[in-house]
C-alpha positions as CSV (number, residue, x, y, z in Angstrom):
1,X,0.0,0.0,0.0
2,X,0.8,3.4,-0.9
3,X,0.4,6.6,0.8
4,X,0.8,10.4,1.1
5,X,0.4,12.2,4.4
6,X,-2.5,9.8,6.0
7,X,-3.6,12.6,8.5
8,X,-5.4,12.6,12.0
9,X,-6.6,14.8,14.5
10,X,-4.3,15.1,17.5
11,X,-5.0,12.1,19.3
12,X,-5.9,12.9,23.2
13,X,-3.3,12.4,24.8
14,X,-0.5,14.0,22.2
15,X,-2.4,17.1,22.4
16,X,-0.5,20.3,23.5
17,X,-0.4,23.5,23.5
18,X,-0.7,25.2,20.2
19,X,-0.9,28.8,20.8
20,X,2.7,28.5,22.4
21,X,4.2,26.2,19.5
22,X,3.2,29.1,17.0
23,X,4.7,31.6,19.6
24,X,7.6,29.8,19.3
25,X,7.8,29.1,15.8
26,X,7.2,33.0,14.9
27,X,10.2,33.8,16.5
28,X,12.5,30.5,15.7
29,X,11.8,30.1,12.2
30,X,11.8,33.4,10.2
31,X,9.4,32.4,6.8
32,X,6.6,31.2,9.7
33,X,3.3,32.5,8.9
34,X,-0.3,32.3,10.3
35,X,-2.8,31.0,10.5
36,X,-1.1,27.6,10.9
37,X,-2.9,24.1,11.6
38,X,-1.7,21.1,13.1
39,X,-2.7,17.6,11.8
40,X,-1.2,14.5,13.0
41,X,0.2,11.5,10.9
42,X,-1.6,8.0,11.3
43,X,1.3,5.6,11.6
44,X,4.3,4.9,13.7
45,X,4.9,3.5,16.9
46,X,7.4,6.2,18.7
47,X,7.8,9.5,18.1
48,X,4.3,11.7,17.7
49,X,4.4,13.2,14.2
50,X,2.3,16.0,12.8
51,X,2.0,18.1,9.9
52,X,1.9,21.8,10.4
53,X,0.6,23.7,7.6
54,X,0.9,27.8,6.9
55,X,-0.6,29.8,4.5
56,X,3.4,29.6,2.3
57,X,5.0,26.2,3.5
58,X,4.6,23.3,5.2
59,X,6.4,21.3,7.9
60,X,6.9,17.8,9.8
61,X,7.0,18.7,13.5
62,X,8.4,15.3,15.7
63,X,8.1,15.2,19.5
64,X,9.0,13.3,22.5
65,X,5.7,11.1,23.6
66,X,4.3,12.5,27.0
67,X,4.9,10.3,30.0
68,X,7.7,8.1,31.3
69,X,10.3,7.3,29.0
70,X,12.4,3.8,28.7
71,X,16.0,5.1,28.9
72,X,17.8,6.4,25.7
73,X,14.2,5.9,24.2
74,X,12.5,8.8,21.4
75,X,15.9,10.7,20.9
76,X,14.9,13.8,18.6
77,X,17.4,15.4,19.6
78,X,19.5,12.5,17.7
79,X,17.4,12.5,14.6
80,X,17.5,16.0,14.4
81,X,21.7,15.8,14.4
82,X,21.7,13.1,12.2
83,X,19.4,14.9,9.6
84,X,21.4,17.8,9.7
85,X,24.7,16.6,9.0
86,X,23.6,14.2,6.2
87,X,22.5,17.0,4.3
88,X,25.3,17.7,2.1
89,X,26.1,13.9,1.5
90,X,25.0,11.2,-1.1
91,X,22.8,9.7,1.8
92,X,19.0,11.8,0.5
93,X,17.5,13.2,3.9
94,X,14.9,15.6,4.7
95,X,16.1,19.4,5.1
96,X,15.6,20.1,9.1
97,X,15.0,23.5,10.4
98,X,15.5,23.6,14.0
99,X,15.6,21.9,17.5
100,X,13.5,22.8,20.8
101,X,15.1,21.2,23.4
102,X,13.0,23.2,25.7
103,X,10.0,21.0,27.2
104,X,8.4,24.8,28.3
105,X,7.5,24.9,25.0
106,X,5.0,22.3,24.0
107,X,5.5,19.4,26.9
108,X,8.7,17.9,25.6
109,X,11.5,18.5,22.9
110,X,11.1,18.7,19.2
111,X,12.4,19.5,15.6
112,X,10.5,20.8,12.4
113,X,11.8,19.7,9.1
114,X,10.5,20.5,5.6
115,X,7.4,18.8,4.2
116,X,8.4,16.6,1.4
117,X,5.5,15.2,-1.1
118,X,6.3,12.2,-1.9
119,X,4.7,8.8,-1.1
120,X,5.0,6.1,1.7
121,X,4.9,2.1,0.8
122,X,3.9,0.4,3.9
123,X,3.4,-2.9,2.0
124,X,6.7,-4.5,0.8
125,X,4.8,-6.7,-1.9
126,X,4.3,-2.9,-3.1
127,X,0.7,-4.1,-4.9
128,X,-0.3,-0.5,-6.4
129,X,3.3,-1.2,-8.7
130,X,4.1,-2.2,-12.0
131,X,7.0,-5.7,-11.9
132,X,9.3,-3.0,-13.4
133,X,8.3,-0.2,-10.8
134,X,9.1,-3.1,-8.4
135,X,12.3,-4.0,-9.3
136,X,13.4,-0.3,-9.6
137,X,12.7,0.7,-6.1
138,X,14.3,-2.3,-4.5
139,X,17.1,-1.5,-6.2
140,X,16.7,2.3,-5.1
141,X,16.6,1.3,-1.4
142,X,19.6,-0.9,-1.3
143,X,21.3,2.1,-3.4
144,X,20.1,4.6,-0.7
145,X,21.1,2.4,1.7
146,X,24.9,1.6,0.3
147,X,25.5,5.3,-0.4
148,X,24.5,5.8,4.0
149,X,27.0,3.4,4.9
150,X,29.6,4.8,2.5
151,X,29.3,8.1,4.1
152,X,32.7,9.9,5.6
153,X,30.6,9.8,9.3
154,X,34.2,11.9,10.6
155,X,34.0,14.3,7.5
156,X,30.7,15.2,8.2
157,X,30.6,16.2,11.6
158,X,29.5,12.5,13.1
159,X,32.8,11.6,14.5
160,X,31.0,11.9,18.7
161,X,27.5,10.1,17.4
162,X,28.2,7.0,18.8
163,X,31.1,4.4,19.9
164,X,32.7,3.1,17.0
165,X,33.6,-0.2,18.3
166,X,31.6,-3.4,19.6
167,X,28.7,-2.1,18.2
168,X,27.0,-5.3,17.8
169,X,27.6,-6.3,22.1
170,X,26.5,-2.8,22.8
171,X,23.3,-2.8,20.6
172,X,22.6,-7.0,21.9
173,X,22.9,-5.6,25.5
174,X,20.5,-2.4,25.2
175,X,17.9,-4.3,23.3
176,X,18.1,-7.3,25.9
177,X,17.3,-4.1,28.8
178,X,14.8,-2.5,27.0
179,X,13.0,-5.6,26.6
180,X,13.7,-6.7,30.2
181,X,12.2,-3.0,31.2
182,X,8.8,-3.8,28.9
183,X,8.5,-7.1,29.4
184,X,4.7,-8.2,30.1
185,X,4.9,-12.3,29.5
186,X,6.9,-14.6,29.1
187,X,8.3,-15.5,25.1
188,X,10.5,-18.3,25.3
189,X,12.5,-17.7,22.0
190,X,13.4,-14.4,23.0
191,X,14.6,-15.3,26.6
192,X,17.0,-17.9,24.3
193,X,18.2,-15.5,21.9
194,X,19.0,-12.9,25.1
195,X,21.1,-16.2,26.1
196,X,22.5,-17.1,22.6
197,X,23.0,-13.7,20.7
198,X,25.9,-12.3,23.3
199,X,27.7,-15.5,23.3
200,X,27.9,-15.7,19.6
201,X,29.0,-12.2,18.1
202,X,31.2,-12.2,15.2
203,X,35.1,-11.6,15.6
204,X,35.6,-8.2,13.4
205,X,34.2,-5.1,13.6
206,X,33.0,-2.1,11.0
207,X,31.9,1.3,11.6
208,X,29.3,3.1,9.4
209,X,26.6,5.5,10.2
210,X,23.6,3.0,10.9
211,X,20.1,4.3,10.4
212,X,18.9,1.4,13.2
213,X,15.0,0.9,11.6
214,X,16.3,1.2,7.6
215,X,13.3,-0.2,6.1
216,X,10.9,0.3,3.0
217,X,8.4,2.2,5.0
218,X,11.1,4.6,6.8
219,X,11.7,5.4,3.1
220,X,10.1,8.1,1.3
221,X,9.4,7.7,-2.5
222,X,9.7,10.4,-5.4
223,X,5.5,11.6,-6.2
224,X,6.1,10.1,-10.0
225,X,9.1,7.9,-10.6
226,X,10.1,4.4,-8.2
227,X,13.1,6.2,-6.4
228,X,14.0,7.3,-2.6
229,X,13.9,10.8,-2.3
230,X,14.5,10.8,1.4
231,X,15.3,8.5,4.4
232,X,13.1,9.0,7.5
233,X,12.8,8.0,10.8
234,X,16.5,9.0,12.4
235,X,15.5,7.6,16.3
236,X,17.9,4.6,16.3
237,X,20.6,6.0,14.0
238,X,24.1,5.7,15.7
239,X,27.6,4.8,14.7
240,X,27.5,0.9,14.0
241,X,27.9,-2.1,12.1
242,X,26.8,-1.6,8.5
243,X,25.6,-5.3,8.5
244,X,23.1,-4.9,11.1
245,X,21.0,-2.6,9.1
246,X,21.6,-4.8,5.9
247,X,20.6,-7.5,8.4
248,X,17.1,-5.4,9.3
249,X,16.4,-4.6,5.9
250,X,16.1,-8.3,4.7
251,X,13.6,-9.4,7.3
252,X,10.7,-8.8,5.1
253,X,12.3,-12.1,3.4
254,X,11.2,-13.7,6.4
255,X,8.2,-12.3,7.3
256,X,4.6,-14.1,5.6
257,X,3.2,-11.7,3.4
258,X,-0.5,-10.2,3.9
259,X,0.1,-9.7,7.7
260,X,-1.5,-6.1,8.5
261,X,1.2,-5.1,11.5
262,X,4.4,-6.0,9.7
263,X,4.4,-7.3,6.0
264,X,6.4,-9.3,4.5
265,X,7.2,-11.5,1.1
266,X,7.7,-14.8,2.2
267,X,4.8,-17.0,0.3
268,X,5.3,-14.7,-2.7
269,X,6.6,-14.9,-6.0
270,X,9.2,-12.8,-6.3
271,X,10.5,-13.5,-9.6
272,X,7.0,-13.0,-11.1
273,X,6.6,-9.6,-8.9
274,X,9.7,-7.9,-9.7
275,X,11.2,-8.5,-6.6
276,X,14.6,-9.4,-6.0
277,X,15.0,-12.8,-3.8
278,X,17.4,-12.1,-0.6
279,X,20.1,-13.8,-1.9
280,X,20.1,-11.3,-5.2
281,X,19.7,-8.4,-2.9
282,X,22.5,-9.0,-0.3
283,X,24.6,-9.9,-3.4
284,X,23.5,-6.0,-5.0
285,X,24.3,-4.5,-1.5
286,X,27.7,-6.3,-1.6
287,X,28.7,-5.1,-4.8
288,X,28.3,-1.8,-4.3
289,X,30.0,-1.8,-1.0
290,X,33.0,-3.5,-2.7
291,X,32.2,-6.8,-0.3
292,X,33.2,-10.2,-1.0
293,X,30.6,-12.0,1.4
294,X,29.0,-11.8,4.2
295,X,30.1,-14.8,6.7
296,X,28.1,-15.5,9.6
297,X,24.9,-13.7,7.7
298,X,22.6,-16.0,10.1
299,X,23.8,-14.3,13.1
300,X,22.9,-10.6,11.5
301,X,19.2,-11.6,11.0
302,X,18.7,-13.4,14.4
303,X,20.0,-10.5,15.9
304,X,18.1,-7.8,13.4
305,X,14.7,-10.1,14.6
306,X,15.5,-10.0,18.1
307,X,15.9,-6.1,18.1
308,X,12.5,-5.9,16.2
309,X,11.0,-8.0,19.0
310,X,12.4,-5.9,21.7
311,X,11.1,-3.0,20.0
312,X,7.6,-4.2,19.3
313,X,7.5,-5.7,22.8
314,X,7.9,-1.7,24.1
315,X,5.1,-0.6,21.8
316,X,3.1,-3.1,23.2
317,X,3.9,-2.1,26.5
318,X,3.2,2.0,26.1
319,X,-0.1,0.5,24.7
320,X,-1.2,-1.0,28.2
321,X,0.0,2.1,29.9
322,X,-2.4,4.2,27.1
323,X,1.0,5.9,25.7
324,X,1.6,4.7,22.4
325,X,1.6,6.8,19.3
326,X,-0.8,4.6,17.1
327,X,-3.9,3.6,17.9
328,X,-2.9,-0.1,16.7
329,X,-0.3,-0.3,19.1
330,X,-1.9,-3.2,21.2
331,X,-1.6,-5.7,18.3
332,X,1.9,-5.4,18.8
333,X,2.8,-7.8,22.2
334,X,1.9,-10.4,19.0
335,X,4.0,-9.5,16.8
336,X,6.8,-9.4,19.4
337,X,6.6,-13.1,19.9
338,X,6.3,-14.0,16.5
339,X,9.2,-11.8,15.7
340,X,11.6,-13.5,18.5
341,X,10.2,-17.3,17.2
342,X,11.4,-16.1,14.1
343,X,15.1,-15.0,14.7
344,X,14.9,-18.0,17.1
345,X,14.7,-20.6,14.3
346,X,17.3,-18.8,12.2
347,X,20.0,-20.1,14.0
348,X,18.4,-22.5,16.8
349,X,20.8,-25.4,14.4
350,X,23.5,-23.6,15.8
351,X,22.7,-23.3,19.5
């Protein structure tokens, strides 16, 4: 499925005040005009979105959810960094405007970024497209997502975004807490990969700038032609190993296909949809990236799987508490266990 700016009213409990935001904004960001009106985007599990629109432009604000935060959770701040210094690079992002890291303002910090009018695939079978269409935009995201992780991260002012070493151990451990800190019942594969994952990290090491949630629908796609225009979605990005975003990207390979919450193509034929097998697109990424192989390729989606589990597993969580961003949030404390059965089976031959 396809989509443009699917639009809300502020849900209840992401409402704030307005009047102070367009205080703020006439001051912050010189071409702001009013009247202005804030709409909120449908979709997403973390950070609130909304669409402000003035009478000359328009603009994505992003926010901080209300409430108690997990630690190291909903960093705008870090999106809006990211963003910023990508700008100039081969890697296409949004153009950001500014930061608030005031919470005086509206409740708790945001940015505002241009508006860009292009569409959103939320489907990975991408239905509403042509084989051809198909073919080209897979091979646009794996370009998109080889130029990121060929990006001079020191040159372009990323140097203090993260550790660059052990990234993998880090990432295992701070997935393996957050779910810990949501954890609501008991999912047995996911208390065996929390025991398997840390024991079993590949010798090596790589540092690129990883996006941390690089999939079709953090993608957005030109109005006309089968191309990225723009990565979204900056929360997780961090200096890491390029492999685990690879590694994230290629779960829809696993995933069954026609499941609302988190599609996938597995059950599909990809040959007669345009749609490169895994093997064909790991091989596209590697060639581009001048890689020979990718040993130990098991491991990367286990882990990729177990980090998508301990993500969904928090949605599900804000859900109970009456916090999350999306109204489908509940649905997600499924699709956290499915998600850890899956990564389990990847590589329970090897346990």
């Amino acid at each position: 499925m396809a989509s443009g700016a699917v639009l809300i009213d502020v849900l209840p409990q992401h409402r704030f005040d307005e009047a102070a935001l367009w205080r703020y904004l006439s001051t912050a960001l010189p071409e702001f005009q009013e009247p202005a009106e804030i709409r909120q985007f449908q979709g997403g599990q973390s950070n609130p979105t909304f669409l402000v629109t003035t009478p000359s432009a328009r603009y994505v604000l992003r926010k901080k959810p209300p409430g108690k935060l997990l630690p190291s959770a909903h960093m705008v701040e870090r999106e809006y960094r990211a963003m910023r210094a990508l700008h100039d690079t081969a890697a296409p992002v949004p153009t950001v405007r500014l930061l608030c890291e005031d919470a005086g303002v509206i409740g708790t910090p945001f940015y505002v970024m241009d508006y860009i009018d292009g569409r959103i695939f939320t489907d990975v079978t991408l239905p509403d497209l042509a084989p051809a269409e198909r073919t080209a935009l897979y091979d646009s995201m794996n370009a998109t997502l080889a130029a990121l992780h060929q990006v001079d991260w020191q040159a372009c002012g990323l140097g203090d975004f993260g550790r660059p070493e052990q990234y993998v151990a880090r990432q295992v451990d701070r997935w393996t807490k957050q779910y810990l800190a949501a954890r609501t019942d008991e999912i047995p594969a996911m208390d065996r990969l929390v025991d398997w994952l840390p024991r079993n990290i590949p010798a090596g090491d790589e540092t690129t700038i990883a996006h941390g949630d690089f999939r079709l629908g953090n993608l957005m796609v030109d109005r006309d032609e089968p191309r990225v225009v723009a990565i979204l979605d900056w929360e997780l990005a961090t200096l890491g190993h390029p492999l685990s975003d690879l590694a994230y990207n290629c779960m829809a390979w696993h995933l069954p296909a026609g499941v609302k919450e988190f599609p996938g193509l597995k059950g599909i034929d990809l040959t007669a949809q345009g749609i490169p097998t895994e093997e064909e697109y790991v091989a596209a990424y590697c060639r581009r990236t001048g890689r020979g192989g990718i040993p130990d390729w098991p491991f990367y989606m286990a882990f990729s799987f177990f980090r998508i589990a301990s993500i969904c597993q928090g949605v599900y969580a804000r859900a109970l508490q009456g916090n999350a961003a999306d109204r489908r949030a509940i649905g997600y404390g499924e699709v956290a266990r499915v998600t850890a059965g899956i990564g389990w089976s990847l590589i329970s031959d090897r346990a």
